[in-house]
N, C-alpha and C positions, 0 to 999 in steps of 0.2 A: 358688503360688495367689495370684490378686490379693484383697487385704484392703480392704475399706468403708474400717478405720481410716488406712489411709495416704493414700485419696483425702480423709477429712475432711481429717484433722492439714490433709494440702496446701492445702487449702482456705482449712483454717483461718491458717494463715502467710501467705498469699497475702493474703488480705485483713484481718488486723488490724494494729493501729494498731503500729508499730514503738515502740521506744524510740529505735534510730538513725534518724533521718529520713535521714539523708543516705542510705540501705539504699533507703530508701521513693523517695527523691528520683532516683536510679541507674535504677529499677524501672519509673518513671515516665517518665525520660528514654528506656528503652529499648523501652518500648511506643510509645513515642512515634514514635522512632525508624526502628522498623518499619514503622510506620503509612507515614509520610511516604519512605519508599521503597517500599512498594508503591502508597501512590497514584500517584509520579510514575513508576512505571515502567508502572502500566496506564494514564494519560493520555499518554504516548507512547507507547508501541506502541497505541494508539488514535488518536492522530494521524498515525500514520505510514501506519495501515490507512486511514484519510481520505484522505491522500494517492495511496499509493499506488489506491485505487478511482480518486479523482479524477483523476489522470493516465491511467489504462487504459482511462475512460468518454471522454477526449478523446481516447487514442489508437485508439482503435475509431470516434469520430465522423469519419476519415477512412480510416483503415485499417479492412479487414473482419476478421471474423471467421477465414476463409479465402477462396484463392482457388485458381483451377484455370487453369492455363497448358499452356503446349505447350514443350519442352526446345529443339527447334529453329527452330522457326517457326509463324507468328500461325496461330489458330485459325478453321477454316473449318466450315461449317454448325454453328455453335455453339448454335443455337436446339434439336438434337437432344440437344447435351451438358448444355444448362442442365436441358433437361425429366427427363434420365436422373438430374440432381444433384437436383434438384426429389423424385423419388422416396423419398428416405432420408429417415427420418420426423425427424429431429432438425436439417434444413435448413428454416427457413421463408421465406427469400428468395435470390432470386438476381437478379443483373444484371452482363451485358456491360462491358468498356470495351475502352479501348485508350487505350494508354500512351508515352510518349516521353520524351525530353531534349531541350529546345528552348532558347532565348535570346528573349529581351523583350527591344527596344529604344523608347523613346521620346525623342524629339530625341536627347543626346548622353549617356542613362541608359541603360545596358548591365544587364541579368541574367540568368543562368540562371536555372533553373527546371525544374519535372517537368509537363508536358500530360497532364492524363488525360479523356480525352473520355468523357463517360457521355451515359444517357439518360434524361433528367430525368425524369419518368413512372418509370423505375426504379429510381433510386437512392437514395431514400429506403426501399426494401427492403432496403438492404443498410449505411447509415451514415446519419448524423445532420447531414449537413454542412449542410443546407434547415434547421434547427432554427438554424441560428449565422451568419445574413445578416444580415450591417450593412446593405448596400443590394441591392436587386432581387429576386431568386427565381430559382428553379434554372430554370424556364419560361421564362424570360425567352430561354435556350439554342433557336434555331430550327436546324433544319438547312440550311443554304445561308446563315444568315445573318451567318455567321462575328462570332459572340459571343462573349468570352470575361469568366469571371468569378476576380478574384484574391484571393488573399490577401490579408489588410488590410496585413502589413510589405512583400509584394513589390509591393503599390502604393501602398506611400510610400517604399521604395526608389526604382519609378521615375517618381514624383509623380504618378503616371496617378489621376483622378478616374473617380467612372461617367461618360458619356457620350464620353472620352477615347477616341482611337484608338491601340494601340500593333501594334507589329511584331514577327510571329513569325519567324525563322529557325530553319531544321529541318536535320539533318545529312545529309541526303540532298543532292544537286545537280541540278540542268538541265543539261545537255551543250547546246550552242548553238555558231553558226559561232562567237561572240566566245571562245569557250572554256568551264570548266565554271563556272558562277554558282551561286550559294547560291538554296537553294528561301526564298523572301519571303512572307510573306500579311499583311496589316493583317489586326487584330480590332477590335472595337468594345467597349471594357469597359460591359458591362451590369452587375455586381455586386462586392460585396466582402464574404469572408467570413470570420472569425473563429473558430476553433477553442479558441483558448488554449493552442494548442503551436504554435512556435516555426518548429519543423521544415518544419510543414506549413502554417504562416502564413506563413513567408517563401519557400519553396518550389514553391507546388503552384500551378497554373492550371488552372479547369476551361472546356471548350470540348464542344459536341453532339460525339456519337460520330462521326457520318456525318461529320464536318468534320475532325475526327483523322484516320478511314482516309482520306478523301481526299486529306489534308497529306501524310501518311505513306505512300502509297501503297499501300493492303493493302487495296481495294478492298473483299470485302465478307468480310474475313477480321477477326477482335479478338486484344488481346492475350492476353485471359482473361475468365475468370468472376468477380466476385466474391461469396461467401457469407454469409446471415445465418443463425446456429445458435440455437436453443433455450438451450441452456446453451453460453456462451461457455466455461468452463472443461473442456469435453467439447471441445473442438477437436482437441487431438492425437488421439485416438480415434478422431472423426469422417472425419478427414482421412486416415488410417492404413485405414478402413473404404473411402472415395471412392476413393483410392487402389486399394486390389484389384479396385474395383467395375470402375474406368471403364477399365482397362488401361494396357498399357503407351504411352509417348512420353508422354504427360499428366504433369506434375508438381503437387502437391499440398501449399498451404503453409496454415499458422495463425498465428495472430497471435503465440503463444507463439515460434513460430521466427526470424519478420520481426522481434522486439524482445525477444528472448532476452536477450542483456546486459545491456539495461535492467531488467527486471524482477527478473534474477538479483542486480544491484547492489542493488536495491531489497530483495530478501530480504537478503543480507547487512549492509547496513545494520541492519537490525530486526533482525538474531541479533546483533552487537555491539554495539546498544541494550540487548538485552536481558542479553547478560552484561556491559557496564560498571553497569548499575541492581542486575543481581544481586549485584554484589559490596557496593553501598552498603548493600542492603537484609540481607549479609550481616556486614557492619560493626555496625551496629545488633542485626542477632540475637545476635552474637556478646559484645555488652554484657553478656546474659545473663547469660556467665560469671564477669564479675565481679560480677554484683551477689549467683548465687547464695554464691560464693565468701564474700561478707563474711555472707551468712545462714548458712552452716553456720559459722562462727567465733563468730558470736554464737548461735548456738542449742548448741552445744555440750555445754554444760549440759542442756538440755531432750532432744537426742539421746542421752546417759549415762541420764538416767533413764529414757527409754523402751526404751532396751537394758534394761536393769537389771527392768524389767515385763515383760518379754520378747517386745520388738521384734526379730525379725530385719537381718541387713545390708540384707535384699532391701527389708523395708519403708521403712526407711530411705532407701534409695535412692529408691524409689518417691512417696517424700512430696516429697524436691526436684526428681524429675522435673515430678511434676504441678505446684507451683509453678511453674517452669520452665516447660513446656510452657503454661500460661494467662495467661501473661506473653505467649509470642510467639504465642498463640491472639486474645489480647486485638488485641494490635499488627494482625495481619494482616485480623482485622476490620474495624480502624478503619480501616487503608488500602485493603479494598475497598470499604466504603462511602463514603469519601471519594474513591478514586480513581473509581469509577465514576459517583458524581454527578457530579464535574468535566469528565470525558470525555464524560457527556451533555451537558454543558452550555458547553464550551469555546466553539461556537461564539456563543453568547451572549455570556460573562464575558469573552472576549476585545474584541470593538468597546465592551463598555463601559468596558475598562481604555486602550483607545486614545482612546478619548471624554474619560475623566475626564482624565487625564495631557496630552492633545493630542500622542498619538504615534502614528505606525503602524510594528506590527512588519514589517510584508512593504509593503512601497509598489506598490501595479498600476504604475506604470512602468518597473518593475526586475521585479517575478516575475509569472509570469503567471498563480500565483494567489497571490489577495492578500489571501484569508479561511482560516482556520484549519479545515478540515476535519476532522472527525472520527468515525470508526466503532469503535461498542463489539463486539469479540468476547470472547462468552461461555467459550467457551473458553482462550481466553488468561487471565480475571480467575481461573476455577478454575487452570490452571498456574501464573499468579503464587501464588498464595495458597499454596496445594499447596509451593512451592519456600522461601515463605517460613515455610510450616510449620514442613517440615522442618527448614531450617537454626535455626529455633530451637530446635527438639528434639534436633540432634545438640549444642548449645551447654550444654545441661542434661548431658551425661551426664559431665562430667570430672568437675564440683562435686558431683554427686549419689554417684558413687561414692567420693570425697573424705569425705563423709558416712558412707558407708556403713562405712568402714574406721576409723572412731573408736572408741576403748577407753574404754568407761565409767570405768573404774581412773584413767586419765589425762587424761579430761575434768572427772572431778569433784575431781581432788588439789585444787586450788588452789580450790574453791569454796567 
């Protein structure tokens, strides 16, 4: 049965004035201790949850949601499949494209690249790519007008400016008396646009749908669908749902699948984050045990006479728990309320320590992002806390039961 009297006594050790400071000074250090590995362990896995959003809100500003393709070959009366995809209540946009591997040339600049022909009127349904123009607009795309609009690294790879003509080459050929020639088309760059991934900024060119099938020759057939969902993390569901809806030859992908590694790298990062911070913050809990360790040597005495009144082992034990236990109750506070002020606040305290200093930690030249994001989950600050509980309550139980096993007879000989 638990006693009033062991939560006071504990109470009462915990907070009066030691004779050994240096008991006090231990006690201090290890709340302390605490503290500052749970903050830094909920300001990174809040950074890293920044990140990671912020990478998956650019990787969606090009890539969709999901998409609907054909296994073997381009997709014909597609306007019946978009409307059938259109039906399922958890889809809120859909738009056509069509897709390719092409080569850019200008004067003696060579590059691949990926053509993806959309239709401007639609594709703001389905990505964000109209939201990140350096120069022109997705309109700008005429049909017959053979436009095309790049990414901002694949047109300083091949110095192409807006107004700049460069040359498409396509893997298909022309058979002619002179033999077979590479299919050729000038574009006219009307735009340049920016995403802030890498992949897709040095990769991708956008060109009018009707100007793809024509290049590619798929006349009024597309390569696919692509889709904007309700809740982006309902996608394998969704897709899983499209999939039995629309039948078989149809293939059916999400975002989670097209960038599966990445994301899966990205969790594991943050689970090895979180157990190398765990063990710092278990470092620190674990100080506990010696500081209760020198309290039951010097309380000795005062545990002999409360045996002697007739304290049980249990209570005993129970008095250095609770001490114990509001040592790493104390710690784990201060480092959620410190850790999660900071984490709201990182992106502030951060440009003003590059400001004061005259440094940047990420330079936009080198990363492409170059501000410190950061999202607080609630959930995560309860698991830190919770973990860093515990370990300080399993850190109590050696010294406490150390206590408990003291014989009055031979704590108070020498007194």
């Amino acid at each position: 049965m638990f006693r009033p009297l062991a939560l006071y006594i504990g109470l009462r050790y915990t907070g009066a004035k030691r004779r050994n400071h240096f008991i006090s000074f231990i006690s201090l250090i290890s709340i302390i201790g605490i503290g500052l590995g749970v903050a830094a362990l909920i300001t990174v896995l809040s950074v890293m949850n920044g990140f990671e959003q912020e990478l998956r809100t650019r990787i969606l500003g090009m890539a969709s949601h999901a998409s609907i393709s054909s296994h073997q070959k381009p997709l014909t009366e597609w306007e019946q499949l978009a409307d059938r995809a259109t039906e399922h209540p958890d889809v809120i946009g859909v738009a056509p494209y069509v897709q390719g591997e092409i080569m850019l040339t200008k004067g003696k600049k060579v590059s691949g690249a990926l053509v993806r022909g959309i239709l401007p009127d639609q594709e703001p349904k389905v990505s964000s790519v109209g939201q990140h123009m350096r120069h022109g607009r997705l309109d700008d795309l005429q049909a017959g007008e053979y436009r095309i609009i790049l990414g901002n690294e694949l047109a300083y790879s091949l110095g192409a400016n807006v107004g700049d003509q460069v040359t498409m080459v396509t893997p298909q050929a022309n058979f002619s008396p002179a033999g077979i020639l590479p299919r050729l088309r000038r574009f006219r760059v009307t735009g340049i646009f920016d995403v802030g991934m890498y992949e897709y900024d040095r990769g991708v060119a956008l060109v009018h749908m009707e100007d793809a099938a024509r290049l590619f020759k798929l006349d009024n057939a597309i390569t696919g669908i692509r889709l904007m969902l309700k809740d982006l993390f309902k996608a394998p569901q969704v897709s899983r749902q499209l999939a039995g809806q629309l039948g078989d030859g149809l293939r059916v992908e999400d975002w989670t699948r097209q960038h599966a590694n990445f994301f899966r790298a990205v969790q594991t990062e943050k689970r090895v984050m979180f157990v190398i911070l765990t063990l710092i913050v278990a470092v620190a809990a674990f100080n506990i045990v010696s500081t209760l360790v020198m309290v039951v040597t010097d309380k000795r005495a005062d545990i002999a006479i409360l045996r002697t009144l007739g304290a049980t082992p249990g209570d005993i034990l129970r008095i250095f728990m609770i001490q114990g236990a509001l040592i790493g109750l104390l710690g784990t506070a201060l480092g959620i309320v410190g850790g999660v002020a900071l984490a709201l606040n990182v992106e502030t305290i951060v440009p003003a320590i590059e400001e004061a200093f005259s440094v940047q930690f990420m330079p936009a030249d080198v990363y492409y992002i170059s501000d410190l994001p950061s999202k607080l989950n609630w959930p995560d600050v309860w698991q830190i806390g919770t973990v860093a509980f515990l370990l300080s309550f399993l850190a109590t139980l050696y010294p406490s039961w150390h206590a408990s096993r003291t014989q009055p007879a031979e704590a108070l000989r020498y007194e």
